[in-house]
N, C-alpha and C positions, 0 to 999 in steps of 0.2 A: 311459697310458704307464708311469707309474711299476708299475702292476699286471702291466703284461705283463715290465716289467723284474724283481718278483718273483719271476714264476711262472721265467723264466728263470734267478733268482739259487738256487733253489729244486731246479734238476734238477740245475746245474753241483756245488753241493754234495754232492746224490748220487751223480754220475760223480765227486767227487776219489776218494772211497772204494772204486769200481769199479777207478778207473784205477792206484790205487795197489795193490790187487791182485793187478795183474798185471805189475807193474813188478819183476819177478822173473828172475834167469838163465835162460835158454833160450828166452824166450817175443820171437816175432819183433815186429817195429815195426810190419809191417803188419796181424797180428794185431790188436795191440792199439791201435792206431788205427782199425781197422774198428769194431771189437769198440764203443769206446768213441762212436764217431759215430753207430755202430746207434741206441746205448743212449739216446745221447739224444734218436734220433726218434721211439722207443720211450715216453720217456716225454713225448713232445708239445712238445718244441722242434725246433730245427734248429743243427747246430752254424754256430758264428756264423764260424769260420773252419775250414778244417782241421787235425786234433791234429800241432801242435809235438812232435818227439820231441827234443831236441837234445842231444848227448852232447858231454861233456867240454869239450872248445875251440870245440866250435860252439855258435853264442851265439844263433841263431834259425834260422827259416823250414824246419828239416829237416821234412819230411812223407814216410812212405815210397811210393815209389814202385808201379808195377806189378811183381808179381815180388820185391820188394825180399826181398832175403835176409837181413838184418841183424839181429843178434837182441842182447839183451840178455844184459852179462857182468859179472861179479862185479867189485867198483870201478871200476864205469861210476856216472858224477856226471851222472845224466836230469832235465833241465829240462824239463816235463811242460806245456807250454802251451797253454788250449784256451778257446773259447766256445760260448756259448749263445746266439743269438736266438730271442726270441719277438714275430713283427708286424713283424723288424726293429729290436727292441730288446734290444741285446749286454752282456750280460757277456763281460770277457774278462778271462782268471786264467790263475794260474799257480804251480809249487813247485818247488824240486829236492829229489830225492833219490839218497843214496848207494847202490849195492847192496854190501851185507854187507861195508860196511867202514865208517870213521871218519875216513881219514886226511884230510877236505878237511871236517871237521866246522866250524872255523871260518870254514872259505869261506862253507860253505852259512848257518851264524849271522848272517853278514855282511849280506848281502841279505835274508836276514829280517827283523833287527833295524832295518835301515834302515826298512823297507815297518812294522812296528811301529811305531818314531817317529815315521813322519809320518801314522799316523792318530791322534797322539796331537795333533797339531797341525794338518792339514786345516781349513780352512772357508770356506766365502764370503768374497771377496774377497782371499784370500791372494795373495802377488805368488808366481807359481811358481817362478822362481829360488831362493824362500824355500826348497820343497818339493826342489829339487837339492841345498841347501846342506847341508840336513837329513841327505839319502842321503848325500853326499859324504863328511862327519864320521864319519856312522857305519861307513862302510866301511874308512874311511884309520883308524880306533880303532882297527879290529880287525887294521893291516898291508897291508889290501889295496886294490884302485882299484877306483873305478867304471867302467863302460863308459861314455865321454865320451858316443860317437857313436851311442846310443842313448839310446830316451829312450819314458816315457809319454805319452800322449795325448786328446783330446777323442774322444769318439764320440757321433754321432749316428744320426738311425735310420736302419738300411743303411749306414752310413758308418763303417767302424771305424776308421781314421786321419780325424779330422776338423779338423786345422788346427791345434791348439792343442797347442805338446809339452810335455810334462812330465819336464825335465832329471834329470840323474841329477848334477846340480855344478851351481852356482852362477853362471847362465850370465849373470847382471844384468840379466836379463828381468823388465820393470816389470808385465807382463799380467797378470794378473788370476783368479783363479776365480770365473767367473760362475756362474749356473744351468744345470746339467746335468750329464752323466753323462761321467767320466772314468778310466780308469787308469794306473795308477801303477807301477811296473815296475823296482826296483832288482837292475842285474846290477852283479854281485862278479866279480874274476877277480885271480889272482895273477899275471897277463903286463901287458900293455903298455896296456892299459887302452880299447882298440880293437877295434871290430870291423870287416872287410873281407868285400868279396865273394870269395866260392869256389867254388860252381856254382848253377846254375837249381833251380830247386826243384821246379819243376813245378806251384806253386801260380800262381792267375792272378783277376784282379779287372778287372770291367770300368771303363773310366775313359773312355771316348769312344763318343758314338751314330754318329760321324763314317760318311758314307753307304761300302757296302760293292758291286762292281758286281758280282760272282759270286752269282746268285741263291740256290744251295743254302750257298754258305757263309753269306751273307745270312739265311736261313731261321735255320741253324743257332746265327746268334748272337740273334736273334732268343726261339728257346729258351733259350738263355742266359739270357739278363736276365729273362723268366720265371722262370726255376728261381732263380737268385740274386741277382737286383738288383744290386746292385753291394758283395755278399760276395762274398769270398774263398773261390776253389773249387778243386778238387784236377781235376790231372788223372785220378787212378784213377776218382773220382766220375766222369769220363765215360765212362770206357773200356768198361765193358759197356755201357754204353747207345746209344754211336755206333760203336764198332769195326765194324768191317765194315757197315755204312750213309752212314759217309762218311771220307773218309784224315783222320782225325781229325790227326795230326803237319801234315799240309799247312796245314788249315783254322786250325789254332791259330795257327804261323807268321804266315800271309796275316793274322790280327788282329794279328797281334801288330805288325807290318810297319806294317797301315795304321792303328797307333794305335788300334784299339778295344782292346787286351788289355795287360796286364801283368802281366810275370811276375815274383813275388820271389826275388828271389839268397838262395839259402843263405849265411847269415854266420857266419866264425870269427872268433875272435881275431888278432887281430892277431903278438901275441908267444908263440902256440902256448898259452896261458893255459887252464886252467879254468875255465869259467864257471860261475856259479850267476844261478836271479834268483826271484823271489817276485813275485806281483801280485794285485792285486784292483780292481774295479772300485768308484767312488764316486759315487752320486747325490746331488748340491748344490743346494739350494735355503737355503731359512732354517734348516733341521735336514742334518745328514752324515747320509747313507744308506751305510755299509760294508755292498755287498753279499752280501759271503761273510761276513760273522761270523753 
């Protein structure tokens, strides 16, 4: 486990470098999220989710679309979110950057510095509240809030939200870090401290074997869980592969309906805010594994 967790912390490291890149004016989202997902099947993982682009006030789940026309522009504040499994074993990380400007430089220090302190204090058995209070401090030093309503997490294998969050504040949560593999996730924003839903994202995770009576959509999700187990998978991922062999829009719905599928809302801020966030994933046992340092 911990070996396939390597190999995976191992390609993620060489996509930051790729993906920052190309984090450049003119260069579209879906570009570079193709580009960056290629790359790392390319070098023998698979991404563990599909690549976060999220700009400005949106604080997660953007993935571009089919088609998507969106391009990257000069002080755009890109929070770059992306994983790696390998066997089923996720890194999931993260950075923001400014393009060709400074003015949100202490935003972005904010969530750094926080995701900084607490691997300076991470370890077995910590109470994670601890690990909120830590992010909390360091963001309100710098003038700014945490996002309450978000928050880090347990991952297991196949499982990238696995039960156990990792607060961004001081939530008096007595729990515990046990053994295994977690991240850690501080968003900064200078609005309201909140994030809200604002459209479907188009990303989708199976969460139910619940019996299906339509035999070809039945088939269809059946390749599903195949191809992904229960990662986090993009609609474009399917589009050339099912467009025109089955009404893919229909078939997605119809899961989604009968509970096999869910879909993640794209989130903003709440107070139209900027968001930043930084993240890395940690494996805990007796020794802290930071696995992007």
């Amino acid at each position: 486990m911990l070996e396939d967790l390597k190999k995976a912390a191992s390609i993620a490291k060489k996509i930051r470098n790729d993906a920052e890149k190309l984090l450049k004016p003119g260069e579209s989202l879906y570009n570079i999220a193709e580009t960056i997902e290629t790359k790392i099947i390319d070098l023998g993982g698979f991404p563990g989710f599909p690549v976060n682009i999220s700009i400005n006030n949106i604080a997660a789940h953007y993935t571009p679309k089919v088609n998507d026309d969106k391009k990257i522009k000069d002080g755009d504040v890109v929070k770059f979110d992306y994983g790696v499994h390998v066997n089923g074993y996720i890194i999931d990380t993260a950075f923001t950057v400014e393009i060709n400007d400074n003015k949100y430089k202490d935003l972005i220090d904010a969530s750094k510095e926080a995701l900084d302190n607490v691997r300076k204090i991470i370890k077995k058995d910590l109470e994670v509240s601890k690990i909120g209070e830590i992010i909390d401090n360091t963001i309100k030093s710098k003038g700014f809030k945490p996002i309450y309503n978000l928050s880090g997490h347990r991952i297991e294998r196949y499982i990238l939200h696995a039960g156990v969050s990792i607060p961004n504040y001081n939530n008096n949560s007595k729990i515990r870090l046990s053994e295994g593999t977690y991240a850690v996730e501080p968003f900064a924003t200078n609005g309201a401290g909140f994030a809200e839903d604002y459209t479907l994202s188009g990303i989708y995770s199976i969460i139910s074997d619940k019996p299906i009576r339509d035999p070809n959509i039945r088939r269809f999700f059946m390749e599903l869980y195949k191809d992904y187990n229960t990662i986090p998978f993009a609609y474009r991922w399917l589009y050339n592969k099912y467009n025109g062999k089955i009404n893919l829009n229909i078939a997605i719905e119809y899961l989604k309906k009968n509970g096999n599928l869910y879909e993640y809302p794209v989130l903003i801020e709440q107070g139209d805010g900027i968001v930043t966030q930084f993240e890395t994933t940690f494996y805990i046992n007796n020794e802290i594994f930071d696995m992007m340092s």
